[in-house]
MIDRENDO-589968 format. One record per residue (C-alpha): x, z, y; residue in one letter. Coordinates in steps of 0.2 Angstrom, whole numbers, plus 5000, padded with zeros to 4 digits. Each point is the difference from the previous one (the first is absolute). Layout:
N
XZYa;...
//
This chain:
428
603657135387x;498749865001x;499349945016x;498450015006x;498949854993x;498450124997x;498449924999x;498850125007x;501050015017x;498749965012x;499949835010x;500050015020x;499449855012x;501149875000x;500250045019x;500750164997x;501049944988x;501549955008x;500950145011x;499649985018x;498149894995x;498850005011x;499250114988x;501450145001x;499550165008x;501550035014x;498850065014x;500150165011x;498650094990x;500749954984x;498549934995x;500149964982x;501850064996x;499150114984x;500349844993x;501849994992x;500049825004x;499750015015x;501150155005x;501449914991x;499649855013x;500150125016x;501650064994x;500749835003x;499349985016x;501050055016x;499250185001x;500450014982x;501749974999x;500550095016x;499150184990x;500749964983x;502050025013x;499150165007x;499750074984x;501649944990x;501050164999x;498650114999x;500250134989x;498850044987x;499650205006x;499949915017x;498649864997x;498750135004x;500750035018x;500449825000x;498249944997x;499150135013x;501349925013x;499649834996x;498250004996x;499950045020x;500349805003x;499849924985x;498649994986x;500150144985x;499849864988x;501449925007x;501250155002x;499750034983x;500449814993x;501850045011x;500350154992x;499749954981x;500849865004x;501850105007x;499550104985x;500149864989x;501549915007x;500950174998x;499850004980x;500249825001x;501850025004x;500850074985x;499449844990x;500149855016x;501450085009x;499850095017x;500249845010x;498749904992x;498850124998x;499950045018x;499549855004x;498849974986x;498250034995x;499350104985x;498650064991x;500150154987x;499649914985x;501649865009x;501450145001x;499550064982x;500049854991x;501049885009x;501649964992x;501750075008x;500949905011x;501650004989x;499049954985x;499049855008x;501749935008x;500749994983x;498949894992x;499549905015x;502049964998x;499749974983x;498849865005x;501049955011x;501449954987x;498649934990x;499949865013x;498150095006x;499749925018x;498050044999x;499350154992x;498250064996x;499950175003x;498450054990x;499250185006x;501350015016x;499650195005x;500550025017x;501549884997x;501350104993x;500949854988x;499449865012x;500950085014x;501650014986x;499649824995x;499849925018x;501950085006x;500649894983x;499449875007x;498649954990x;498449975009x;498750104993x;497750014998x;499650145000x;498350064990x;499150165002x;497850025001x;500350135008x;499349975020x;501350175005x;501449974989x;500149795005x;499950055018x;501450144998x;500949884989x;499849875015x;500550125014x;501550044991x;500749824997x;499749995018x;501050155004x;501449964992x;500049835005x;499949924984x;498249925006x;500849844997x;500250024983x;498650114993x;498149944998x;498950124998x;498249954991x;498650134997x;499349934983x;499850034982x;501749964991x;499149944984x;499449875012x;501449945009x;501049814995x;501950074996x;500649824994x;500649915019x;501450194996x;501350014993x;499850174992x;498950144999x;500050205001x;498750084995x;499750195002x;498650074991x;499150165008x;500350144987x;499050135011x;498350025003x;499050095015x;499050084986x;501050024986x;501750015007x;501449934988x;499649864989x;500850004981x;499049864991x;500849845006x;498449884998x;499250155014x;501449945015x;499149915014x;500349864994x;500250034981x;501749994994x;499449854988x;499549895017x;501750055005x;500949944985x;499149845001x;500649965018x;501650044998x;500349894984x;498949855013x;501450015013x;501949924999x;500550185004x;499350165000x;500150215000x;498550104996x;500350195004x;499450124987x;500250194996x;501750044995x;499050094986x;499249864990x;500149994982x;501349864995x;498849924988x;499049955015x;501349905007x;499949814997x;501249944988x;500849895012x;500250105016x;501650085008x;499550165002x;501050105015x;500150215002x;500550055016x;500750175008x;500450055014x;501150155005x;499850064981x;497949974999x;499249874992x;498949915013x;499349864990x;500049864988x;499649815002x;499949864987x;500949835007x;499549834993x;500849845001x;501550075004x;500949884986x;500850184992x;499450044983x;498950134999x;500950185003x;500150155006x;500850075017x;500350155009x;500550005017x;500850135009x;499850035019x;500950025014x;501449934988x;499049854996x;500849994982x;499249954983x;500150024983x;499249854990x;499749964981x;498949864993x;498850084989x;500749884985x;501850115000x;499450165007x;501150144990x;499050114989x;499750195004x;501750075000x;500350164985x;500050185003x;501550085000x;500650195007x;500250055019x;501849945004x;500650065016x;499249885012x;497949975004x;499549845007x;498250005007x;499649825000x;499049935016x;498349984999x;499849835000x;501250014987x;498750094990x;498749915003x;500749834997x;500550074983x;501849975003x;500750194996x;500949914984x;501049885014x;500750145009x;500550104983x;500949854996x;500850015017x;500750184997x;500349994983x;498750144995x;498550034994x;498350105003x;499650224996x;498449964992x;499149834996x;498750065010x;501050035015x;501049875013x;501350115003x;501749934995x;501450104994x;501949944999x;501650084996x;500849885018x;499649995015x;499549825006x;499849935017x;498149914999x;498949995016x;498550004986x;499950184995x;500650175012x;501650084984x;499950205001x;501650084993x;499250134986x;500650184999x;498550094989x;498749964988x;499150134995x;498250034991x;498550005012x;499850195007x;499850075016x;501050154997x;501649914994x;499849885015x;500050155012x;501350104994x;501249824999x;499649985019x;500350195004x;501849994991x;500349815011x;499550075015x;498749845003x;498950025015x;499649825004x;499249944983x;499049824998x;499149984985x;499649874989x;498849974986x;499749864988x;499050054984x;499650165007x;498350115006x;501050115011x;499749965019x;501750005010x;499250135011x;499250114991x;501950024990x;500950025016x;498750165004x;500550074983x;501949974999x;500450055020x;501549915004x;501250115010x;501749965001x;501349875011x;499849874986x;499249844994x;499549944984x;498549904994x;499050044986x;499149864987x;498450064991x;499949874984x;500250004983x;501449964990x;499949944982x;498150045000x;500450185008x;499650085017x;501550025008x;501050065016x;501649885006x;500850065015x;501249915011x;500349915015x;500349835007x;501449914992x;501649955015x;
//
């Protein structure tokens, strides 16, 4: 999600503003490391980097051990920074990779919201073959995309006003020795000159300490409006929104891209001056494939039509970029209920947009006639599926009791309008 660009995120002395200041608290006593700025600094410092090794592989039902131990020779406060911190880079790893994040920095709200390494290397490549040699990257976080950006190539400033965030951003470009090539500057993005770069990113925050998730695009920090503005200012540029947003608040003129990865949608980003027309595009990671239309030809919803013998469960970002007509085309079907993007064929297609299941039941919605099916397949291992439905997957799976040497999967949908039951499994 967005990164941090809040504006009630307290300032600090300039001194402690930069790990390892004069004005960072790294002293035997600890003296001042309540302050998260200056228990990041101490982190950094020899002391701190040596603890943040110790405590790498600790466990979490060991920390408590681990701190008594530790607190014997070092301050609590900075005990504590080094096991939130090894906390941190442990959750880190699923979205930076295990490699990158022991070596990197983080703060909660930078592991939630930063975007995944995957995700950020694929559109600093896309800039990359857009000719981008300088970026602005506007609400940096703790330099997620910046970090994707400089190991393009493209030398990158790096905005946050966040004191914590820029110095963890700063630490690490540092740490993965991309210094070089990242500039990290504590200020105000609406207040930072874009025009000596060649393009810009802009990633709004969509969350709020207070409120948590922000749906009202003029409530980002900044406003999705500022946002917009930049981005059409620059020769090239990508604003990040929620994969969510209404299409009608999409700029006539923009590229707007979907991205999964691994099946989920992770987010969306509108390109400008990209010299395409304006489109829609969903991407699909690890694959790195894509399925484009320009909104000027995109194929009208496809009709309804029976279940034929296949199911294909379009990706997400095929959902979302409003391109479930494209892959119908592709497997010459159509969809169970107008309401539903759920395609149906009578063949089986190859696509790597939508995961085909091979249907062997459709039955009326029921509990009872779903149990006594699974009883006479012998299904134990059941994965269920809804789309148009109330029922929750496990509160079905309680009901039914799956016993049996089988598989099967189960769609909760509709079908022409209807609560239905389609039962299957995943095509060859």
């Amino acid at each position: 999600m967005g990164r941090v660009n809040d504006p009630n995120t307290p300032s600090a002395p300039a001194a402690d503003r930069a790990p390892g200041g004069t004005g960072a608290a790294g002293g035997t006593e600890g003296a001042g490391l309540d302050d998260p700025l200056a228990a990041f600094a101490a982190l950094l410092t020899e002391a701190g980097r040596a603890l943040l090794d110790e405590v790498r592989d600790v466990e979490p039902a060991q920390e408590l051990a681990a701190a008594t131990r530790l607190r014997r020779d070092h301050p609590a406060p900075l005990v504590s920074a080094a096991l939130a911190q090894a906390r941190l880079r442990q959750r880190a790893a699923a979205k930076f990779g295990a490699e990158d994040a022991a070596r990197m920095f983080f703060t909660p709200d930078g592991v939630e919201q930063s975007t995944r390494a995957s995700v950020a290397t694929h559109r600093a490549e896309s800039f990359r073959k857009l000719g981008v040699r300088s970026l602005a990257d506007l609400c940096c976080g703790i330099g997620g995309d910046a970090i994707a950006l400089a190991r393009a190539g493209i030398s990158v400033l790096a905005v946050d006003r966040s004191p914590l965030t820029c110095a963890v951003a700063r630490a690490n470009a540092q740490a993965l020795g991309l210094a070089d090539l990242i500039e990290v500057r504590e200020a105000d993005v609406t207040d930072v000159d874009t025009s000596a770069y060649d393009a810009v990113f802009v990633d709004p925050a969509r969350r709020s300490s207070k409120r948590g998730r922000i749906f009202d695009p003029e409530s980002y920090s900044p406003p999705l409006s500022w946002a917009i503005e930049t981005a059409r200012a620059a020769p090239r540029a990508a604003l990040k929104i929620a994969p969510g947003i209404p299409h009608e608040a999409i700029p006539a003129e923009a590229e707007a891209e979907w991205i999964s990865d691994g099946g989920d949608v992770k987010e969306a980003v509108l390109w400008f001056g990209t010299d395409a027309p304006a489109s829609h595009r969903a991407t699909l990671l690890p694959r790195n494939v894509s399925l484009w239309s320009p909104l000027a030809t995109m194929l009208p919803d496809p009709g309804v039509r029976p279940v034929g013998r296949y199911l294909y469960e379009p990706d997400g970002a095929v959902i979302r970029a409003h391109l479930v007509a494209e892959v119908a085309a592709r497997v010459g079907g159509g969809l169970i209920d107008e309401t539903i993007a759920y395609v149906t064929s009578d063949a089986l297609h190859e696509t790597p947009y939508a995961v085909a299941y091979e249907i062997t039941d459709q039955l009326p919605f029921g509990v009872k006639k779903l149990k006594a099916l699974l009883r006479e397949r012998e299904v134990g291992t059941l994965t269920v599926k809804k789309r148009g439905s109330a029922v929750e997957p496990e509160e079905l799976r309680r009901k039914v009791k799956p016993r049996g040497k089988n598989a099967a999967t189960v769609f909760l949908t509709r079908v022409a309008g209807a609560p239905a039951m389609l039962i299957g499994h995943p095509a060859p």
